[in-house]
C-alpha positions in Angstrom: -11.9 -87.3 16.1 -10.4 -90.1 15.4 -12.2 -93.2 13.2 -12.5 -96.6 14.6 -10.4 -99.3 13.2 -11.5 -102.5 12.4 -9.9 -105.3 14.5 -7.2 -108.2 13.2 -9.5 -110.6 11.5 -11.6 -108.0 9.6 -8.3 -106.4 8.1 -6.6 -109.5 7.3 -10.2 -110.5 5.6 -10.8 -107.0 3.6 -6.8 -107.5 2.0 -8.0 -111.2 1.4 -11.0 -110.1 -0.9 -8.8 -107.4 -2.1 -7.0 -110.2 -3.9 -9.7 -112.3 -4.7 -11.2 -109.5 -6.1 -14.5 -110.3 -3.8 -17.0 -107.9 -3.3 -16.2 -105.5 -0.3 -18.1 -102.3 1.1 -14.9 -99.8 0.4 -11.6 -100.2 -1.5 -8.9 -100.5 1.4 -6.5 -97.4 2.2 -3.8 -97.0 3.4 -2.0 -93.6 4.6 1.1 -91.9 4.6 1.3 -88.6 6.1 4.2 -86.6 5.1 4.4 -82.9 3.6 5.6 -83.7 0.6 7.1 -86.5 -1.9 10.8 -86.0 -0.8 10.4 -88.8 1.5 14.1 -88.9 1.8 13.8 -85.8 4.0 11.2 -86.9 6.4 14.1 -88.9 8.3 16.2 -87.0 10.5 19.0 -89.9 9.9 19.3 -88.8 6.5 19.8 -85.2 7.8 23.6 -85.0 7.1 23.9 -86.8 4.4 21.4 -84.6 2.2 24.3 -82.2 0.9 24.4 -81.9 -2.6 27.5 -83.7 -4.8 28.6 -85.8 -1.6 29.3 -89.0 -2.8 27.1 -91.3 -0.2 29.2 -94.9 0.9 26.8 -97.8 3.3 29.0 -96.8 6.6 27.7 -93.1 6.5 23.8 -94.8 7.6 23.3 -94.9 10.7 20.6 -97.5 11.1 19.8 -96.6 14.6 19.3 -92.8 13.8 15.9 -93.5 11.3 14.6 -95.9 13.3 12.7 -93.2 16.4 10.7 -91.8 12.3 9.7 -95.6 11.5 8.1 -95.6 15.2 6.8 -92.3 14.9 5.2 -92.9 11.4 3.8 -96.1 12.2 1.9 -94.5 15.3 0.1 -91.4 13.1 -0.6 -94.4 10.9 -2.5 -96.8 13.3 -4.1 -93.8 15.2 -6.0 -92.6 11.7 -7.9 -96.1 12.2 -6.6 -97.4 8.7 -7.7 -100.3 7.1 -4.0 -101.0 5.8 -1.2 -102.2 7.6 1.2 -99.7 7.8 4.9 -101.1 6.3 8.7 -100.5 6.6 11.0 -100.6 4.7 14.6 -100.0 4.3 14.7 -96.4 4.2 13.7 -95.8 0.7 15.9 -92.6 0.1 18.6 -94.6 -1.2 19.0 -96.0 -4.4 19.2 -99.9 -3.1 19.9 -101.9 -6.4 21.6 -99.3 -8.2 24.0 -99.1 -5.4 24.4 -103.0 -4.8 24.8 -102.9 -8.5 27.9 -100.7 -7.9 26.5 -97.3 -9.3 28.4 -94.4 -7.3 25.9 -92.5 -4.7 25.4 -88.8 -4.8 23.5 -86.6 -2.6 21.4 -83.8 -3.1 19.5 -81.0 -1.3 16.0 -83.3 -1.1 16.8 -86.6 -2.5 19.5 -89.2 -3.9 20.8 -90.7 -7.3 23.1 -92.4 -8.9 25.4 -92.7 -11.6 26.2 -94.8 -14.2 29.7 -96.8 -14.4 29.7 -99.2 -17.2 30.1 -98.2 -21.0 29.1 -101.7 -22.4 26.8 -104.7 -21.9 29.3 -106.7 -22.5 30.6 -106.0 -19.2 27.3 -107.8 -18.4 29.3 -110.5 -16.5 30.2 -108.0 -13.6 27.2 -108.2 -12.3 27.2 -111.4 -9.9 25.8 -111.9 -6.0 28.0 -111.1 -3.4 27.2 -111.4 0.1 29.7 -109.6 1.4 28.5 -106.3 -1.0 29.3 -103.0 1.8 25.5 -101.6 0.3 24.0 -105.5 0.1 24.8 -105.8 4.4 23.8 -102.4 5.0 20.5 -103.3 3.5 20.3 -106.1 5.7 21.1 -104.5 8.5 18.1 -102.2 8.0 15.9 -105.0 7.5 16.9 -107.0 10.6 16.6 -103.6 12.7 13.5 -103.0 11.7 12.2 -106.6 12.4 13.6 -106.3 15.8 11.9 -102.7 16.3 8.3 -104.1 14.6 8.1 -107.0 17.3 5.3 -108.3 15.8 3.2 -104.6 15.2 3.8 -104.4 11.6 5.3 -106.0 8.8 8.4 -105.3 6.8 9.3 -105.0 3.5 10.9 -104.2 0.3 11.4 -100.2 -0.5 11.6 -98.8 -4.2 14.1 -101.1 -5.4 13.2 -100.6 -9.3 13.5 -103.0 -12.3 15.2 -104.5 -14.8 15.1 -101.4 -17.4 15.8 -98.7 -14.7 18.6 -101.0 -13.0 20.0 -101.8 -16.6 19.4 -97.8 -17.2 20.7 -96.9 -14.2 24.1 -99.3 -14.9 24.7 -98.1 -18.2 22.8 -95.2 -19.1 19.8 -94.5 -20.7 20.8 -93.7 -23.8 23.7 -96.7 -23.9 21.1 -98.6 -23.3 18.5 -97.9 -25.7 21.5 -97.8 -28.5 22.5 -101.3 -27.0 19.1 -102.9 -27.4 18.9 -102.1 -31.0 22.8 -102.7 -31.8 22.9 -105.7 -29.5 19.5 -107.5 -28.4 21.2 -110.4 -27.9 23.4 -108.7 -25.1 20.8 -107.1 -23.8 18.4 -109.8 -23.5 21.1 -111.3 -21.4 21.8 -108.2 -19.1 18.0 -107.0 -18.4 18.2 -111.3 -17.1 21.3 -110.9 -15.5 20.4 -107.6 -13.6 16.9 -109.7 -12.7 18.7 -112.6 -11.2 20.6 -110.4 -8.7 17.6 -108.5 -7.7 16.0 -111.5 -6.9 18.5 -112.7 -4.8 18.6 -110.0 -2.8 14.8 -110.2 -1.7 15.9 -113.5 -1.3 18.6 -112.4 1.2 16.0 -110.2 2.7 13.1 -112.2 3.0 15.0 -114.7 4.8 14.9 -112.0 7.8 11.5 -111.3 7.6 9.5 -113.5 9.6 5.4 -114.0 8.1 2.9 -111.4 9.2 -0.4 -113.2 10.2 0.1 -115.9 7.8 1.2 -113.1 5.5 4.0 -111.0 3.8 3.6 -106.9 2.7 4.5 -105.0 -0.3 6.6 -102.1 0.8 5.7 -98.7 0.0 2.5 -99.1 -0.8 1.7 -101.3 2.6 -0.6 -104.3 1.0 -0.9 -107.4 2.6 -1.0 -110.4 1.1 -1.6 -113.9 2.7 1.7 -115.6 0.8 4.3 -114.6 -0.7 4.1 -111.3 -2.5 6.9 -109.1 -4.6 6.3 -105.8 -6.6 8.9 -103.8 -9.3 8.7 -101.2 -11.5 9.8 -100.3 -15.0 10.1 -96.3 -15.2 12.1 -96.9 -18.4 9.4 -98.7 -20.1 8.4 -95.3 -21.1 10.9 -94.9 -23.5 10.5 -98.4 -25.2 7.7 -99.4 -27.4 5.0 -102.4 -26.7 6.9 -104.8 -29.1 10.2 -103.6 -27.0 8.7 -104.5 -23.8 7.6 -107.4 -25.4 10.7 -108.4 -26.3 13.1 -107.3 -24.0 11.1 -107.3 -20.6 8.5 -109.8 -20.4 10.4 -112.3 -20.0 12.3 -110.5 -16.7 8.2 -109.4 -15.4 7.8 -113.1 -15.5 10.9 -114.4 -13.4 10.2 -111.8 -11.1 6.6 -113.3 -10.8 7.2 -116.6 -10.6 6.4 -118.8 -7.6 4.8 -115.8 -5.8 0.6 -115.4 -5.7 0.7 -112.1 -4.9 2.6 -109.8 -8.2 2.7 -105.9 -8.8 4.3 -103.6 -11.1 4.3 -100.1 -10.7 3.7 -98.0 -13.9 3.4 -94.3 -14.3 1.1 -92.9 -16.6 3.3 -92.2 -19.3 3.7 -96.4 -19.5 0.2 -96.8 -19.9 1.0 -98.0 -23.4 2.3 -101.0 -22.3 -0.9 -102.1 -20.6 -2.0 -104.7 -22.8 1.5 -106.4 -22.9 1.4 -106.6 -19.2 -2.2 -107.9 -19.6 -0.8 -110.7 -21.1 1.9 -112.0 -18.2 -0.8 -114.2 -16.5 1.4 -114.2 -13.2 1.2 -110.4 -12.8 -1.8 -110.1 -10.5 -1.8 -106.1 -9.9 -0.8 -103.0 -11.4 0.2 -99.9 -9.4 -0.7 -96.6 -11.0 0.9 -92.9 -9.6 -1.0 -90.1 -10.0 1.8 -88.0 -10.2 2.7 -84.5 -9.9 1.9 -82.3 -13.4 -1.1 -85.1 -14.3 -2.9 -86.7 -16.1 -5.5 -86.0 -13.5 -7.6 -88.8 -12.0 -10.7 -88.2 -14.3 -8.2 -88.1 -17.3 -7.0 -91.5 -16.1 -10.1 -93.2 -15.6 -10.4 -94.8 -18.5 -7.3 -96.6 -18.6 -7.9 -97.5 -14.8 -11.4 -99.1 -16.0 -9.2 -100.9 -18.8 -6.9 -102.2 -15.4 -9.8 -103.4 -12.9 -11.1 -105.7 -15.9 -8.1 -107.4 -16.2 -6.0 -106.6 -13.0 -6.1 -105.7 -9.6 -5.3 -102.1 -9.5 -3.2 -99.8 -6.3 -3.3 -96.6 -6.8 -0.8 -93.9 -4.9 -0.8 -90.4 -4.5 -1.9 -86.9 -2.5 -5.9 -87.8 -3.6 -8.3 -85.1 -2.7 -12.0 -85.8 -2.2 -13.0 -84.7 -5.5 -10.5 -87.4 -6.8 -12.2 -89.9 -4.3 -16.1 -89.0 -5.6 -14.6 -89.6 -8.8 -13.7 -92.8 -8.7 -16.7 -93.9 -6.5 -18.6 -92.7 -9.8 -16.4 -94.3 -12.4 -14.7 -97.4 -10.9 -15.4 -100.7 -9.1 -14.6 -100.9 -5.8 -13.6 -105.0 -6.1 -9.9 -105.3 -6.9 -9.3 -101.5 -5.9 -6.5 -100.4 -3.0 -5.8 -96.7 -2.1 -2.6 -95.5 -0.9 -3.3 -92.1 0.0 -0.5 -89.3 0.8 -2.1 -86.4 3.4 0.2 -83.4 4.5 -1.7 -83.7 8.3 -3.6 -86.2 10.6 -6.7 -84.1 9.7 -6.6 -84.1 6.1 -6.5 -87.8 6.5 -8.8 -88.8 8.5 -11.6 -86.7 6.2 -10.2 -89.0 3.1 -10.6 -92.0 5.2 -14.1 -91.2 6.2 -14.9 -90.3 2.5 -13.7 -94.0 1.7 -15.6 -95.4 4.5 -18.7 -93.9 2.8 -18.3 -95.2 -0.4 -21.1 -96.2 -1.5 
């Protein structure tokens, strides 16, 4: 049986709160309902290309092969009644900025990477804009396809597309990199900007093709609407630095990412939680997105530091939540400020989540 939905206004209204961090009756959720995390196999474009140590170029996507998945998951989304507005996004197996950033592509059995190419920061100056980048167009081409197939239905957005450290990381290495930043700050204080700069342009370039949604724009991936301009990013690699190296290195990056946009997330992965209180202190961060991944910490072992989040930020959380998670948090955390995107293997399994949410309280 399926839940109702509430209509337009309601939605647009609960995500407005969500911001505001205004009292509401439930945290919003949104779904995705897949079988597993290797979303790169739940589109039967990506099919042929999934064949371990083949090197992956922009002319081997078909755009028009994904685009019957992006139709079908939007429709299991809207028929669960979500609160959410489901989002697309450039199909978010491929590694966008590492590729525009000119790291080689390579293929596995479930997923794809790719490989570093530079063996110096000072080689920093490489990394310019160019339109006419093969990976850059075939990124737009996705994004304009998907416009045309949304008509109106649902927004579009920005896939995972990383940030500074794990574009830097992915560039030169990880362990280049963390060499560099002791050997070099300078340089790398320059490259973690320059790497920033080119990753903003190219949401630039995309966002240009994405007409407003209500009033609105969406953070891909974890489908939140915002009413203005929004932008999210990541910093995996954070885990390897300490506070004063985040401090020092990246804060400056989190903050040009942020600026001029009223609607800011970084996702973070346990393991980062260290960094929280230097992310506390980047006033134009608004939210903080928090995995609960595969191998733990469980959600009761997280609790605390997702209490620490909701005083300070608004907090998304992401993952394959079962209802003892959910009774969990309804014990331990505010609802204000809170967004769930939930992964379910089935229809079914979703729509029992959604009705726990609905009874919050």
């Amino acid at each position: 049986m399926r839940l109702s939905r509430p209509d337009l206004e309601s939605r647009l209204a609960m995500h407005r709160a969500f911001w505001n961090r205004e009292p509401q009756r439930h945290p919003i959720a949104a779904f995705r309902v897949v079988p597993d995390f290797f979303f790169s196999r739940h589109y039967r474009g990506a099919e042929k290309l999934l064949e371990p140590g083949k090197r992956i170029s922009p002319d081997m996507l078909a755009v028009e092969d994904f685009l019957p998945d992006y139709e079908e998951m939007f429709r299991i989304s809207e028929e669960l009644g979500q609160d959410a507005f489901w989002t697309a996004e450039p199909f978010t197996g491929i590694p966008w900025m590492e590729a525009i950033l000119g790291c080689p592509v390579i293929a596995g059995e479930e997923s794809f990477q790719s490989l570093p190419w530079m063996e110096s920061p000072d080689e920093g100056g490489r990394i310019v804009f160019d339109p006419d980048n093969p990976w850059l167009r075939k990124y737009l081409e996705f994004t304009s396809a998907l416009v045309e197939l949304s008509r109106g239905r649902f927004p579009v957005g920005m896939p995972i597309m990383r940030g500074p450290s794990d574009m830097t990381g992915a560039v030169l290495g990880q362990t280049r990199m963390v060499y560099a930043m002791a050997d070099e700050p300078e340089k790398m204080k320059a490259f973690f900007l320059g790497v920033t700069d080119l990753f903003l342009r190219v949401l630039e370039e995309q966002n240009r093709l994405i007409p407003p949604f209500h009033g609105g724009t969406a953070l891909g991936f974890y489908h939140v609407w915002a009413p203005g301009g929004s932008v999210w990013f990541q910093e995996d690699l954070s885990a390897i630095m300490s506070p004063a190296m985040y401090r020092e290195f990246l804060a400056e990056p989190a903050r040009r990412i942020c600026a001029g946009k009223d609607h800011t997330c970084i996702h973070l992965h346990p393991a980062s939680f260290f960094i929280l209180d230097e992310l506390f202190r980047i006033d134009e961060l608004k939210a903080v997105e928090v995995n609960k991944d595969v191998g733990g910490p469980s959600v009761p072992e997280m609790v605390p530091q997702l209490r620490r989040i909701l005083e300070k930020k608004n907090l998304v959380l992401w993952g394959d939540f079962t209802l003892e998670d959910l009774d969990c948090m309804k014990r331990n955390l505010p609802k204000e400020g809170l967004f769930l995107h939930v992964i379910a293997p089935t229809p079914e399994e979703a729509e029992a989540l959604l009705a726990s949410i609905r009874r919050w309280d």
